[in-house]
Backbone as numpy.savetxt, mean C-alpha at the origin, in Angstrom:
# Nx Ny Nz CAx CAy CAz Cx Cy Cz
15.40 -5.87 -4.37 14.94 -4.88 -3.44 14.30 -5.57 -2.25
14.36 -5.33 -1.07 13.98 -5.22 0.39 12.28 -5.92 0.35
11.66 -4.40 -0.60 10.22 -4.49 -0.31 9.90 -3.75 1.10
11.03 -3.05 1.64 10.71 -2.52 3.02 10.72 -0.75 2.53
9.79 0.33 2.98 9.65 1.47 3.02 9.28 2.23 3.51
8.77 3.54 3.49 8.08 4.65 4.33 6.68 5.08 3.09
6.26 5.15 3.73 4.77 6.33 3.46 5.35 7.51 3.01
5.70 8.17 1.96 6.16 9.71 1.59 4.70 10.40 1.56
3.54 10.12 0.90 2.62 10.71 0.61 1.57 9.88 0.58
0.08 10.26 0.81 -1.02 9.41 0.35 -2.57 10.23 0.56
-3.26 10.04 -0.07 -4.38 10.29 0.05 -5.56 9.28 0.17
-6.58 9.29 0.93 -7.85 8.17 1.50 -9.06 8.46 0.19
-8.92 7.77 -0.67 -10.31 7.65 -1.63 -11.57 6.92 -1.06
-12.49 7.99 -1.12 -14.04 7.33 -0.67 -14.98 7.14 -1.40
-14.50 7.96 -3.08 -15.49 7.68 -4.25 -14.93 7.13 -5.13
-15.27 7.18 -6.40 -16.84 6.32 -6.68 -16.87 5.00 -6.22
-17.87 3.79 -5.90 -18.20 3.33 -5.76 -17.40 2.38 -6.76
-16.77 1.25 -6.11 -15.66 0.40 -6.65 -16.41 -1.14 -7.00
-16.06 -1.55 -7.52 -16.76 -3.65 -7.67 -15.64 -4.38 -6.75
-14.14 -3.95 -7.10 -12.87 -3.95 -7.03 -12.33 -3.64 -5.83
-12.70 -2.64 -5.13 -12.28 -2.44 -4.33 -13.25 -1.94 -3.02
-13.34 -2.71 -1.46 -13.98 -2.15 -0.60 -13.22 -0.64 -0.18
-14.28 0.67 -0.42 -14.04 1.51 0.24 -14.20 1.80 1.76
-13.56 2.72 2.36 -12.14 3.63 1.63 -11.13 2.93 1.44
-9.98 3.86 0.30 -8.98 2.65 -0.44 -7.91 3.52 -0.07
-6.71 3.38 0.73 -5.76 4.59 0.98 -4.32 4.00 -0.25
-4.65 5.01 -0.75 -3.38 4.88 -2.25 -2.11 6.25 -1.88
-0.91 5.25 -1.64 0.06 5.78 -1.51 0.91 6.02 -2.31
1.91 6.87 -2.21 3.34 6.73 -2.64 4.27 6.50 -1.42
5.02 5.44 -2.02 5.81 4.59 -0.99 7.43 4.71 -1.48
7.99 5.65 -0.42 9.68 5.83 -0.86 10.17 4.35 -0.46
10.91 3.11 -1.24 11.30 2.30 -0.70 12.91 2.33 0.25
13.50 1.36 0.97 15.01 1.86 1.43 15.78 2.04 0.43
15.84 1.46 -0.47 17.09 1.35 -1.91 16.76 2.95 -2.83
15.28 3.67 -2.21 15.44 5.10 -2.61 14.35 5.21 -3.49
13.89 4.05 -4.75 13.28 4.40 -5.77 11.66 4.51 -4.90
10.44 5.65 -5.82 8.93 5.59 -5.14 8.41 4.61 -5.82
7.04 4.08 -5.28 6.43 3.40 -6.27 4.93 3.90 -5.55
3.76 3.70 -6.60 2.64 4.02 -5.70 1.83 2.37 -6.28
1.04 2.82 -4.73 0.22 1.68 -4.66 -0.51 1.47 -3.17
-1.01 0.79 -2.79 -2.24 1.05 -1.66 -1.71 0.27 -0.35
-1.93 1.11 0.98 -1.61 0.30 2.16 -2.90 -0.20 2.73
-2.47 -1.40 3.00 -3.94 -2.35 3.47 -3.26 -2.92 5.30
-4.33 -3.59 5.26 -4.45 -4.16 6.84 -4.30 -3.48 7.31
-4.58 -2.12 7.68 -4.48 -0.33 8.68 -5.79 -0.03 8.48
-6.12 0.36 9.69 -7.28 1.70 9.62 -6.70 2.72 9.03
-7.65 3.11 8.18 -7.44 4.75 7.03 -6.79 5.66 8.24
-7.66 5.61 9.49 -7.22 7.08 10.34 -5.77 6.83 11.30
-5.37 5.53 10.53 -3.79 5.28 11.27 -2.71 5.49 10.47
-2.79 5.60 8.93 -1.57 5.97 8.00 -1.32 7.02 8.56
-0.07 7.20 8.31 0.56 8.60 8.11 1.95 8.69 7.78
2.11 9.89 7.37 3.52 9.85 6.65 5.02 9.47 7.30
5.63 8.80 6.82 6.71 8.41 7.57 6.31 6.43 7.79
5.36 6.32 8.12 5.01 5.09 8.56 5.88 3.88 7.84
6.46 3.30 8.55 7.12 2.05 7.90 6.20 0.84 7.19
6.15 0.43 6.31 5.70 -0.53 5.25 6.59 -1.67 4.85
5.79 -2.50 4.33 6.27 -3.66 3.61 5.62 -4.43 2.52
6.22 -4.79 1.66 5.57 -5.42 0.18 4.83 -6.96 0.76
3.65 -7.02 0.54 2.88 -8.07 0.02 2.65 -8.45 -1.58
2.27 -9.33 -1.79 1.27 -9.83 -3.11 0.08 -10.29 -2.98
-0.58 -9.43 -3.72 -2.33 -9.70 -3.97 -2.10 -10.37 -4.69
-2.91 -11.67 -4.99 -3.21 -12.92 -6.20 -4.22 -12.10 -6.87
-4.81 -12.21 -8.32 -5.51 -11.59 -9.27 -5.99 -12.79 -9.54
-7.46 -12.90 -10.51 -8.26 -13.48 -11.20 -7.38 -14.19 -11.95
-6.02 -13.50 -12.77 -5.46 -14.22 -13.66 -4.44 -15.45 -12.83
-4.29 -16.34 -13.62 -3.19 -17.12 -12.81 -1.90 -16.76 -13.40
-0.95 -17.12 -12.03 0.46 -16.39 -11.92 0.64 -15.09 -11.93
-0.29 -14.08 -11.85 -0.51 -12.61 -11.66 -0.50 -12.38 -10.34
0.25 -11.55 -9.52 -0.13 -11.01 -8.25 0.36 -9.25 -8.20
-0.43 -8.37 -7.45 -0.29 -7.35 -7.47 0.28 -6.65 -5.96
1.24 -5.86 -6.24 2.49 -5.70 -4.86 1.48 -4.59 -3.77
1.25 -4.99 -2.98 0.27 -3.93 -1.90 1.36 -3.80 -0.90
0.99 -2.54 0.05 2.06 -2.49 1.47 1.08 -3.09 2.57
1.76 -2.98 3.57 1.46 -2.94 4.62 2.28 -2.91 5.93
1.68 -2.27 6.92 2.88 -2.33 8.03 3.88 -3.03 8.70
4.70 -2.57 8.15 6.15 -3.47 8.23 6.32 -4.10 10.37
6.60 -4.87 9.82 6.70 -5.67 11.69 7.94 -5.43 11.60
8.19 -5.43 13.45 9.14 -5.22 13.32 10.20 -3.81 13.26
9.48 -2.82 12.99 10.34 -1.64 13.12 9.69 -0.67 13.63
């Protein structure tokens, strides 16, 4: 898969109070091009700039564990 998509849906979480995560955390569902959704959070955006339709792209977050990374979006360059 690409890793390239759109924003179908998302909502901006401001509670509770995370260790994990700096709030606000905007958690999406992300239609990819090949069709299948997946959800998971768009980063490097201001909260009041998502919106639906918005083109994305797959990153990897590194985790505490080693060889673990977790797939985040962000705005796809470029389109």
């Amino acid at each position: 898969m690409s890793g390239r998509g759109r924003v179908a849906s998302f909502i901006i979480v401001h509670h509770p109070p995370n260790p994990w995560f700096d709030l606000p955390v905007v958690v999406a569902t992300v239609e990819l091009d090949e069709g299948p959704r997946v959800i998971s959070n768009v980063c490097d955006v201001p909260v009041d700039q998502v919106e639906i339709g918005m083109p994305v792209e797959v990153f990897f977050a590194p985790t505490d564990e080693p060889g673990v990374a977790v797939p985040l979006f962000r705005p796809a360059e470029g389109r």
